[in-house]
C-alpha positions in Angstrom: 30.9 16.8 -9.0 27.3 15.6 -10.0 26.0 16.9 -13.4 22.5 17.5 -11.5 21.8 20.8 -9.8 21.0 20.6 -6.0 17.5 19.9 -5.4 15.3 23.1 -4.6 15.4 24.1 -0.3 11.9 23.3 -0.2 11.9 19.2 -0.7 14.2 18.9 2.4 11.4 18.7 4.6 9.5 16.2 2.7 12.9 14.2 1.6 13.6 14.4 5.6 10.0 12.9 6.5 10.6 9.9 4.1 13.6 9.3 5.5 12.2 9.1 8.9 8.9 7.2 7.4 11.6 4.6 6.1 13.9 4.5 9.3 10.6 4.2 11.0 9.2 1.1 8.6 12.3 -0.8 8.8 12.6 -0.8 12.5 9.2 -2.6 13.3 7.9 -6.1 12.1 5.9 -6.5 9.0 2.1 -6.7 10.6 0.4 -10.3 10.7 -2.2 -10.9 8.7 -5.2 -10.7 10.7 -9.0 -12.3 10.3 -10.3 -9.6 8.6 -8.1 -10.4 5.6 -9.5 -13.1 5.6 -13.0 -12.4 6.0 -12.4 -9.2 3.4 -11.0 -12.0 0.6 -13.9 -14.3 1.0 -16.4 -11.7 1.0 -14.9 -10.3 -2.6 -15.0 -13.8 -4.0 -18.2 -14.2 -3.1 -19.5 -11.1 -4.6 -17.4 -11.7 -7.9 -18.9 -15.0 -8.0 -22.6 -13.6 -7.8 -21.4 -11.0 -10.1 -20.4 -13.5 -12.7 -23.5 -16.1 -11.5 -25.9 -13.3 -12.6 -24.2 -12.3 -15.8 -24.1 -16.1 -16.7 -27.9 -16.5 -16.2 -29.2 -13.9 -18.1 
């Protein structure tokens, strides 16, 4: 017997939808990565770099 007391009615739904979530997740292949990572990552370093090109000059 479990020293924890059941868990209240109302997470079953939720506890039942992560389980499906899960089931669901592990069932399909992990998503390539697609050009917009890509372009998303080279836009960010280029803004960081202005970022820290602008700080540097003044």
């Amino acid at each position: 017997m479990s020293d924890f007391p059941p868990p209240p009615p109302w997470t079953a739904g939720f506890r039942a939808q992560q389980a499906a979530k899960k089931a669901e997740t592990e069932q399909t292949s992990p998503p390539r990565k697609s050009r917009g990572d890509k372009w998303e990552w080279l836009i960010l370093v280029a803004l960081l770099a202005l970022v820290v090109g602008v700080l540097v000059l003044k």
